[in-house]
NUFI-99210 format. One record per residue (C-alpha): residue in one letter; x, y, z. Coordinates in steps of 0.05 Angstrom, whole numbers, plus 5000, padded with zeros to 4 digits. Each point is the difference from the previous one (the first is absolute). Layout:
N
aXYZ ...
END
This chain:
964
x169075432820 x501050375071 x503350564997 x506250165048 x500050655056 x505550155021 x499050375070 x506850415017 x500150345062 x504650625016 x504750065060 x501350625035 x508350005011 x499150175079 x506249705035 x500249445019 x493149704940 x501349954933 x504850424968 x500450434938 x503149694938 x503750494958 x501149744928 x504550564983 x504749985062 x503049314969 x498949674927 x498749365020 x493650205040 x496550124939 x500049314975 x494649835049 x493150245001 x500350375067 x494850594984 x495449995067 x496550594987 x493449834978 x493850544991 x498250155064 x493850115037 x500950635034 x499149985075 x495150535009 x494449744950 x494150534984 x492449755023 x497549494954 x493049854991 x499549224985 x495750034929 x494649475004 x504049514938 x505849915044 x500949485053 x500350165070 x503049885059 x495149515042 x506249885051 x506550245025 x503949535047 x506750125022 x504249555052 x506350075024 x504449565051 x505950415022 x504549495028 x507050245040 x499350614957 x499549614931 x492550194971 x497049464962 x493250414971 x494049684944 x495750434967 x492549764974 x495550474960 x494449574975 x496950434939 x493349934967 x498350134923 x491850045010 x498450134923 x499449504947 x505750284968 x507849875018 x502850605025 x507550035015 x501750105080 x505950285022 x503749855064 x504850405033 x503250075072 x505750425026 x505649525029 x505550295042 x506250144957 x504749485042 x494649504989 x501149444950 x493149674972 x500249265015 x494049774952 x493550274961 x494349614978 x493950124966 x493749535005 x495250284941 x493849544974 x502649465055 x506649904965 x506750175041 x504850394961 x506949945045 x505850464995 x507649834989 x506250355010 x504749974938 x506650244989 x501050694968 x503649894928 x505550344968 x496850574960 x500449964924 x504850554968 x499350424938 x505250124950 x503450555041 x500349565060 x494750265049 x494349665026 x492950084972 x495450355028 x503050285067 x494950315047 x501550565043 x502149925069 x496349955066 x500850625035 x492549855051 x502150015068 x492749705014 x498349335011 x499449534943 x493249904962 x499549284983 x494249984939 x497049464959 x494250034954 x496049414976 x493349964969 x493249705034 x495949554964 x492750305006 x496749865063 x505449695024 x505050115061 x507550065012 x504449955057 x506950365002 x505649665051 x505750335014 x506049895048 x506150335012 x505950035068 x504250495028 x504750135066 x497450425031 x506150655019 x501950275060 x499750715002 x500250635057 x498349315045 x495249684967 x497849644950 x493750154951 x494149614959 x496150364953 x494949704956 x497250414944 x492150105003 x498250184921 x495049684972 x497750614969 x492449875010 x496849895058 x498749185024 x495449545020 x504349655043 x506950305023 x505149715048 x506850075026 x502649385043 x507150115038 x503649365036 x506250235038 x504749525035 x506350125026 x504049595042 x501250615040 x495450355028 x496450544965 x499950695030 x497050724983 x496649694943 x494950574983 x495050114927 x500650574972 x494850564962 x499049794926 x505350284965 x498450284928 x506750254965 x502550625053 x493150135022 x497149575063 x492949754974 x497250055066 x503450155066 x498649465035 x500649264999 x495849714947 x492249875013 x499649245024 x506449845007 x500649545062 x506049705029 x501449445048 x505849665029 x500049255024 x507649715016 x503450524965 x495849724937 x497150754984 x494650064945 x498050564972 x492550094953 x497550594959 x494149864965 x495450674982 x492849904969 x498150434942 x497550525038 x506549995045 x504250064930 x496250534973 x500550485067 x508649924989 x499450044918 x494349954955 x504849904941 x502249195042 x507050425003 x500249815085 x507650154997 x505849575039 x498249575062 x506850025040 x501049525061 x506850225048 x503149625045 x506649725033 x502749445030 x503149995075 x507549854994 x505149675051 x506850294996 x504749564972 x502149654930 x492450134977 x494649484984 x501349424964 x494549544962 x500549354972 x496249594962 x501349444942 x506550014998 x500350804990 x501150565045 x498250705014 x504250495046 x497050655020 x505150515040 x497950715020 x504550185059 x497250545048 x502750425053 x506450144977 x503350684995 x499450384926 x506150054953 x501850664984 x499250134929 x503350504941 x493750114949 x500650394935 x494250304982 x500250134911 x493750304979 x497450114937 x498150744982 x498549984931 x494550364959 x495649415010 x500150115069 x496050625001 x494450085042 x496549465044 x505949464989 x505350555028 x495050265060 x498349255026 x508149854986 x502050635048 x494949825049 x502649345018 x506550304999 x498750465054 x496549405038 x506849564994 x504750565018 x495350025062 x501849195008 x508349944992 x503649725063 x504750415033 x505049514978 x498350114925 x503850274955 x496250264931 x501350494937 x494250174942 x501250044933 x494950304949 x501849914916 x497250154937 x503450234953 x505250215049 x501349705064 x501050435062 x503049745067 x496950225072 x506849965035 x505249904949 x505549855045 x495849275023 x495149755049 x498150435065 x498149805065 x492650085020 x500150615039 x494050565019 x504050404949 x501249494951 x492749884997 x498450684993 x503950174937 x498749334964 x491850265005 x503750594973 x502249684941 x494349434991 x495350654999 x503150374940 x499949434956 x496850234929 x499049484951 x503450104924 x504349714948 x500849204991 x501449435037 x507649775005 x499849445042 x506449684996 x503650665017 x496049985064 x501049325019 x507450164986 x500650635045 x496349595053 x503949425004 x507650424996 x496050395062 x499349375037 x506049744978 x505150575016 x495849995068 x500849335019 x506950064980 x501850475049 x504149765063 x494950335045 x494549714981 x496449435038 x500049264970 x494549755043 x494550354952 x495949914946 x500250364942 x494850084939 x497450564939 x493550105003 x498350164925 x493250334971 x497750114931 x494050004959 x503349984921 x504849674966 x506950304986 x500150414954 x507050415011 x507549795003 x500549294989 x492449704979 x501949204983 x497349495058 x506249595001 x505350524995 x495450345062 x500049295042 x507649914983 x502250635022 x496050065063 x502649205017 x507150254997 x498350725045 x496949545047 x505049424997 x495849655061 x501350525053 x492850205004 x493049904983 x494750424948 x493049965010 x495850294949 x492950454995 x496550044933 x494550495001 x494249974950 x500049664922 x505250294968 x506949655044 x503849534964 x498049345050 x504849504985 x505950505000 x498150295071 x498749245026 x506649674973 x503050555028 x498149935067 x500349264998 x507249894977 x502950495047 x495749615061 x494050495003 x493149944984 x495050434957 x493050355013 x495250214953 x494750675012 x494750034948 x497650674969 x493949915046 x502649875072 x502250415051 x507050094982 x502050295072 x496849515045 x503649434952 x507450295006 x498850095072 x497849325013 x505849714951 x504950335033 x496649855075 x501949294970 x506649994995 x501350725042 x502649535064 x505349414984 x501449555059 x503949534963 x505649924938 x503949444968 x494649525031 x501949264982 x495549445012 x504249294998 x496949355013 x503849245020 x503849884953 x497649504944 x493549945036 x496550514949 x500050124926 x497050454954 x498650565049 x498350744986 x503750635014 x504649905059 x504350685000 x495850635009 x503850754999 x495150245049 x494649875048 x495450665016 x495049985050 x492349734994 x502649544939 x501949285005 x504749594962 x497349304978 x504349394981 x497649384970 x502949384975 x499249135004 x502849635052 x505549454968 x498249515062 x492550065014 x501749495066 x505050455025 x498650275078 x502350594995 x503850574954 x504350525024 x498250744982 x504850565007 x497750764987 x506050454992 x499550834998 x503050645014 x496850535042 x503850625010 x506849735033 x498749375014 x498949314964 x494149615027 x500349264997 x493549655006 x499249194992 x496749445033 x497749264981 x492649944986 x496149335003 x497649814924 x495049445025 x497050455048 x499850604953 x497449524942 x493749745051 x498750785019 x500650244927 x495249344983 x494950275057 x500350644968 x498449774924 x494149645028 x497150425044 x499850454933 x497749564958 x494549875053 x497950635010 x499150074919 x496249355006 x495250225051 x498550654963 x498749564933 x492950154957 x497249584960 x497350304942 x496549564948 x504649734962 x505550045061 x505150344972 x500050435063 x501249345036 x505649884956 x503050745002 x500249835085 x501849314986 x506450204954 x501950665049 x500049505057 x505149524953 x504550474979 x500650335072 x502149325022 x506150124957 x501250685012 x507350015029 x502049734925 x496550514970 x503350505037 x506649704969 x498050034937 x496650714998 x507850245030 x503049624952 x496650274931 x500850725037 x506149915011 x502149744928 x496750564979 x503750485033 x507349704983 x498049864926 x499650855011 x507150045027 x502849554960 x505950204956 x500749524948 x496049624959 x500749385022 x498550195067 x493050254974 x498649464970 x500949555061 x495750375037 x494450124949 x500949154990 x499349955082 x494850425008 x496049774946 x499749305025 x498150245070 x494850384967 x497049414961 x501549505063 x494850535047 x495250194940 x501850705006 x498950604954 x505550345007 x504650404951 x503449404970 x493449694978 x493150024964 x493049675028 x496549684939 x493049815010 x495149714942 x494850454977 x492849734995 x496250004941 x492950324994 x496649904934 x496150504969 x492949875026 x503649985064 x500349325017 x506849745027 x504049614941 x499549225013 x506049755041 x505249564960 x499149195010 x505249585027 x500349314967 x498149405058 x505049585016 x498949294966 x499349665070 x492650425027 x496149375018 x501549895076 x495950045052 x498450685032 x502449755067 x506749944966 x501450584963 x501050665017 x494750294956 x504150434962 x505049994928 x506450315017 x505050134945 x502049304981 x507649755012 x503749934932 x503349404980 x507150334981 x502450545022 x502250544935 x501850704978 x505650465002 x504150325050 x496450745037 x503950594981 x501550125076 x507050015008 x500649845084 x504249435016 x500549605068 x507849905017 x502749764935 x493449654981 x497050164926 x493949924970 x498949624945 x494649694960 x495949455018 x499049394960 x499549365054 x493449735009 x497149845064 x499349395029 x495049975074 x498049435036 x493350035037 x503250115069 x496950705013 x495750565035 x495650414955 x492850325002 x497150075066 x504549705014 x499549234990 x506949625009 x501349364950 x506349515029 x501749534942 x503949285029 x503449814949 x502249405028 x493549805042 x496850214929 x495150405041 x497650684995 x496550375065 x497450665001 x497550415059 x496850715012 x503750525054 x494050485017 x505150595017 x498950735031 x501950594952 x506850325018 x502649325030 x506649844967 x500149194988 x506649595001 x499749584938 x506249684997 x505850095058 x507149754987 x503950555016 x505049685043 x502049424953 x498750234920 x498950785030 x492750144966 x494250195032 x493250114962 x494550505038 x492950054969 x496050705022 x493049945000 x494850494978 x492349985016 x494750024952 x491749965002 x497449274987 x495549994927 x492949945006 x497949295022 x505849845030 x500749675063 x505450355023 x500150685040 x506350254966 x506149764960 x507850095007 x504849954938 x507350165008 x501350664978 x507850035002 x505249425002 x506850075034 x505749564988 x505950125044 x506649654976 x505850025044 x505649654959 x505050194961 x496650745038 x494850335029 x493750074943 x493650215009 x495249914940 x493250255018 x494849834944 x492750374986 x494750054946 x503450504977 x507450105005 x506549555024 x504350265054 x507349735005 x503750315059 x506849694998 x507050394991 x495950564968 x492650055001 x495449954930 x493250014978 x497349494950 x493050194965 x495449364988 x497350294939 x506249894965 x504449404980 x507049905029 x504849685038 x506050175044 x505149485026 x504050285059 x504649475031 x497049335019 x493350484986 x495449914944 x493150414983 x496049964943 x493450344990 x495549824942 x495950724995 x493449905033 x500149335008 x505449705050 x506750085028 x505449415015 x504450055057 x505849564991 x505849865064 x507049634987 x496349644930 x496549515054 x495050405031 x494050344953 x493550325017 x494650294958 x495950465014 x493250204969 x497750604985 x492350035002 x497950694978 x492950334986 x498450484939 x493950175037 x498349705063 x494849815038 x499250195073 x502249365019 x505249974961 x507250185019 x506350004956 x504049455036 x505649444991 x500349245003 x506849605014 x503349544977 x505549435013 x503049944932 x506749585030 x501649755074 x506149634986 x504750495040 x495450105066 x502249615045 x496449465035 x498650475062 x496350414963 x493250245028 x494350534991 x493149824974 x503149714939 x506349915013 x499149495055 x496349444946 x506750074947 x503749385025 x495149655035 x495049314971 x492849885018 x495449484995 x492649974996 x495849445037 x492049835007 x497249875058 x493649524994 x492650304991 x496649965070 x492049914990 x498050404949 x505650464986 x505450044953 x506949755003 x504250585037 x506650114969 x506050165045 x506850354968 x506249735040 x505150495009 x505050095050 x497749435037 x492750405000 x493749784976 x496150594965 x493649944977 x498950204922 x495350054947 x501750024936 x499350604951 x500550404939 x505050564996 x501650544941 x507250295004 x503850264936 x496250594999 x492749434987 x504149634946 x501149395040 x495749615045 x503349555056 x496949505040 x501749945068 x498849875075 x496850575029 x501450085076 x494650465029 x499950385066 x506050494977 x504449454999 x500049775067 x504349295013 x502850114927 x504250565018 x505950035058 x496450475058 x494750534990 x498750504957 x502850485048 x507349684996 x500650204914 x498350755022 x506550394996 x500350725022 x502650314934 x501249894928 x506949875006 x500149575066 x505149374994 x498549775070 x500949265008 x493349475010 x497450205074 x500049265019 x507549954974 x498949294952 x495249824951 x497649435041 x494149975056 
END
């Protein structure tokens, strides 16, 4: 039996990635199983000399496409075992903590092990009512070591894949990509591949020296690196030999490669992207006068402080003293077990004089005692308060606590809530906290919810790093506001579901990014208003920018990326390289979405934090959770569950598990698709998830209905079936697609208001086969427009229903939901049933591999279950047969040829042959006319005319009937 590994991945709470969850801030956290703080793999990893029974690295390939500032990035190591013995080889990689991974798969003894994302569970309580076995926090400010073990067969190879995203943050001006370079032995083959797009253009983009913890490797750009820039396409290539690698680190420890660049900016409303019905809006204003600010500065003194903590502390100190505007207003407060006030009587302007005497006082700070943090954050905040309370005192300013501390409290009032309570009513909105923890010993999620609900953000200093140089670049970050009370609005009803809109305040060298989905993708335009305050004055920026032109840009954009990735593509025996390019280059084509979503799980994240009540959190922990499961991400909400193979003892791998033929195996090889998917069931049975979601006031319930499909369908690779019932007549035809193009199946969106889309994916041809490649449909969208807008998106793997709410159906279980005039049943691993107004019903197979071969992709086939409510204008590839008749008619033979048989339809005569067909999943055969040469006379137009620019497009038949 395989065994289950459960890979969880721990998040660094930097604001704005994942956050902290604290179980004993509210009860109801601890029902879930939220630990993320798995053994670690410290960052700075001693020299390790690579004993001759383990495997070793034979290759380290790492590409990234960095696309408008999202970063799509796979990793490869390709390991060899080289003894007749297994031997178990471990994998591990440092991924950026606002990264989420988006998939990991192992191929060991030629068998493909694929990750999935789960839901986290509720955790299982013991008598007394706490969970079981609660680990201890995360307190790493370091990157995140992603690390899976697995054992070799002897002799025998393994290949580790591994993919995860991020946005990339604007900080000081610009943004920064750094890819980890560990592989903790030296390698055969090493590389680094970096894509960057941007739809504007690129400036001061520079690579920096390795960077290995605080300490530069070497100090200068890395050996080999070369850079070039075609078209604003810039791509950037490190790849050392062995030799190269040992003069930076014999121990393979290289350190960080970091890539820094910006983007040039037009003043205005910012940049706008769009792309599949989603949006992207990037605004980082420039030129504009800074907003005087009132800073409180609370810094921790106690005992733990002593020594190099303290020193570093005071040394940035001096540094931002030397920084304050003359505008500024500022006060310092130091506590341990007491607190003690600089200038008791409230802020002070930033005078010569000032300055001097607040050195004065930073200087004789001694650390002693404990740590009472909420009397500190209460002193602070009646400072600022009484301040900004006074009549004399400017409104046009911006006003924040800077706190620092390295422990948890341990004086005055020590419980989390009572702390977050009280220092929500002190603040009562008026002002902002950001938050410093310096090394292992802060209390994390306290110091991050804190900061977040009172609209600040939270940084992290580990024991290692240079503590001054951090604080004086955190506060360099938000040291110069240009903006508050920023609000972003949009035309109204045009856009739904979009991010953050309101932002407190905009400091300089950062950017503020919105995303959302358009309501109308055909709209021209949409209206964009920026609103802000800066110093006296309230500046008003809006305009109306062009959605079809921004859409073709953004398009332009995607594929010059995916492009790029394609032209850099190596093929690598089995070509799983060419499939790491090949699936970088498809996901950048949908990049704006995943923008969206990335936002969106943040930002659930972030108001499950600040949420007050229970049912709140559970809202957001329900939202985010789908998002998570819709993108594949690893995030704190989720595990990633991947099958562990099975080595026997003389170290042979286990035999793989038989699948059962279906009955029907005998056809032809020219008609099948040489291959036994999971075969379709003939009812549909089980009970009802325990998920608790709804969709408006839909339920789930349990499914009992059988199924009942006629042949009219598209399945495989993909070969269409059209079944006449009343010409008694079935004709089937092959569409010999391109992957990515989106294929309209069935369009009667302005009469019954569905649409059916088909995405295709590519795949290898098998040995023998006369084809170069083959296309199956990978996802399946059905839009349906009446009694409302639905969108039901449908994959191997999940079911997306985006209607009044938005949920997330797993194929591997069996349910139903009925939501209006909606109806979807899945039947877990097997198919899913779409039913509209109770005379309208698709199915849809799911064709899923245990194991697959390289030619083999996890893919869908579709079905017309019932027709009677499209309307008799329908049209698509299938769509356009449902209401028509045929006839079939035989010419003579001329000479010595046969008899040619024509197909009338729609007063055309098509040639045809006739033919053998499998559908059901290879429990049926069906003959029928075959019509060769992809269709052509059979089908309305080209092949051209059924590609649709998106999933969700409802555009209506180019040629506007269904007649030539």
């Amino acid at each position: 039996m395989l065994l289950l590994l459960v890979l969880l991945l721990s998040f660094s709470p930097s604001f704005p990635g994942q956050p902290q969850l604290e179980e004993d801030l509210d009860p109801d956290l601890g029902d879930f199983d939220l630990d993320i703080a798995p053994r670690r793999v410290p960052r700075q990893v001693k020299a390790i000399l690579v004993k001759e029974n383990k495997p070793h690295i034979q290759e380290l390939s790492i590409k990234t496409s960095i696309i408008s500032r999202y970063a799509f990035t796979a990793v490869y190591c390709f390991m060899q075992n080289r003894h007749p013995a297994a031997a178990e080889g471990v994998f591990q990689f440092q991924v950026p903590a606002e990264a989420y991974i988006s998939n990991f798969t192992m191929i060991i003894g030629g068998r493909v092990y694929q990750s999935e994302v789960r839901p986290k569970q509720k955790r299982v309580k013991q008598g007394n009512g706490k969970p079981k076995n609660r680990e201890s926090s995360d307190t790493s400010s370091e990157p995140e070591v992603f690390s899976a073990a697995a054992s070799i067969p002897g002799r025998n190879r393994a290949v580790f894949l591994l993919m995860y995203e991020e946005l990339l943050q604007r900080r000081l001006g610009s943004y920064e990509h750094v890819t980890s370079l560990r592989p903790l032995q030296l390698v055969s083959r090493l590389s680094l591949d970096i894509t960057i797009v941007d739809h504007a253009p690129i400036i001061d983009l520079e690579v920096l020296p390795l960077r290995n913890g605080k300490i530069t490797a070497k100090p200068e750009v890395p050996i080999t690196t070369a850079v070039k820039n075609e078209k604003n396409v810039w791509k950037i290539t490190f790849s050392p030999n062995i030799v190269q690698q040992a003069k930076i680190s014999t121990s393979g420890i290289l350190g960080d490669f970091v890539i820094r660049y910006d983007v040039q900016r037009d003043a205005g409303i910012g940049d706008l992207q769009v792309l599949n019905g989603h949006f992207v809006h990037y605004f980082a204003p420039k030129d504009l006068p800074v907003v005087p600010k009132n800073v409180v500065f609370v810094i921790d003194t106690s005992a733990s402080m002593l020594g190099k903590k303290m020193r570093q502390t005071k040394d940035a100190l001096f540094t931002i003293l030397r920084d304050l505007k003359p505008a500024d207003h500022f006060n310092f407060i130091s506590f341990s077990n007491k607190i003690k006030v600089w200038q008791p009587n409230g802020l002070v302007p930033v005078t010569p004089l000032n300055v001097r005497d607040a050195k004065k006082f930073i200087y004789t700070l001694v650390p002693n005692g404990g740590t009472n943090i909420d009397g500190a954050i209460q002193t602070g905040s009646s400072l600022l308060r009484d301040y900004l309370l006074d009549p004399n005192t400017s409104l046009n300013s911006v006003s924040l606590i800077i706190f620092l501390t390295d422990g948890r409290p341990t004086i005055g009032e020590t419980q989390s809530a009572s702390i977050l309570g009280n220092t929500r009513s002190a603040v009562n909105e008026k002002f902002c906290i950001f938050t410093i923890g310096i090394g292992n010993d802060v209390d994390y999620r306290l110091v991050e919810r804190m900061a977040l609900e009172n609209c600040g953000m939270m940084r992290r200093i580990s024991e290692e790093a240079d503590a001054s140089a951090m604080l004086k670049g955190f506060y360099n970050e938000i040291g110069t506001p240009l903006l508050s009370d920023i609000r972003i609005n949009y035309t109204e009803n045009s856009v739904s579901y979009v991010t953050q809109k309101l932002f407190t305040n905009y400091f300089n060298g950062s950017e503020i990014i919105v995303a959302g989905k358009l309501t109308n993708q055909s709209a021209e335009s949409l209206h964009v208003q920026v609103t802000g305050s800066n110093n006296d004055r309230v500046i008003t920026l809006e305009t109306d920018v062009p959605l079809q032109r921004l859409q073709m840009e953004t398009e332009k954009h995607a594929k010059a990326a995916s492009a790029a990735v394609a032209a850099g593509a190596k093929v690598v025996g089995s070509g799983v390289m060419q499939g790491l390019d090949s699936s970088l280059g498809s996901v950048a084509k949908d990049f704006v979405e995943h923008v969206w979503g990335f936002l969106s799980i943040k930002e659930g994240l972030r108001s499950w934090l600040r949420s007050q009540t229970s049912k709140e959190r559970e809202d957001h922990i329900q939202q985010a959770t789908n998002l998570s499961l819709t993108y594949h991400f690893l995030t704190p909400l989720t595990n990633m569950v991947v099958e562990k193979p099975e080595v026997l003892a003389d170290g042979t791998m286990a035999a793989a598990p038989t699948i059962r033929p279906a009955a029907d195996d005998a056809a032809s090889p020219a008609d099948t698709d040489d291959e036994q998917p999971q075969k379709l069931d003939g009812k549909l049975r089980g009970q009802i998830s325990s998920l608790s979601n709804k969709i408006g006031k839909g339920e789930r319930r349990p499914v009992t209905k059988s199924i009942v499909i006629s042949k009219t369908s598209a399945d495989g690779d993909p070969h269409f079936v059209v079944e006449f019932p009343l010409s008694k007549l079935t004709v089937c035809f092959n569409i010999n697609g391109e992957p990515g193009h989106v294929l309209r199946l069935v369009s009667d969106h302005k009469y019954s208001g569905v649409t059916v889309n088909g995405k295709l994916i590519g795949a290898p041809a098998p040995p023998g086969s006369h084809k170069q490649q083959r296309t199956y449909f990978s996802s399946i969208a059905i839009v349906v427009d009446h009694p409302r807008r639905a969108y039901i998106e449908v994959t191997p793997n999940k079911v997306i229903l985006d209607g009044r709410d938005r949920i997330v159906l797993p194929c591997h279980t069996t349910l139903a939901v009925d939501s209006d005039m909606l109806s979807i049943a899945i039947s877990g691993r097997s198919n899913v049933t779409v039913t509209v107004g109770g005379n309208i019903s698709f199915v849809i197979l799911l064709h899923q591999y245990k194991n697959p071969a390289p030619y083999q992709r996890d893919h869908l086939g579709f079905y017309i279950a019932n027709s009677t409510g499209l309307s008799h204008s329908c049209h698509g590839l299938l769509g356009q047969f449902l209401h028509e008749e045929v006839g079939v008619a035989q010419l003579p033979a001329q000479g010595d040829s046969n008899p040619s048989v024509f197909l009338k339809v729609k007063d055309r005569s098509v040639p045809v042959v006739r033919k053998s067909r499998r559908i059901y999943s290879g429990r049926q055969n069906v003959d029928c006319w075959f019509a060769r040469n992809n269709a052509e006379k059979l089908i309305d137009g080209q092949y051209e005319d059924y590609v649709t620019s998106h999933m969700f497009d409802t555009g209506e038949w180019p040629h506007g009937t269904n007649k030539v």
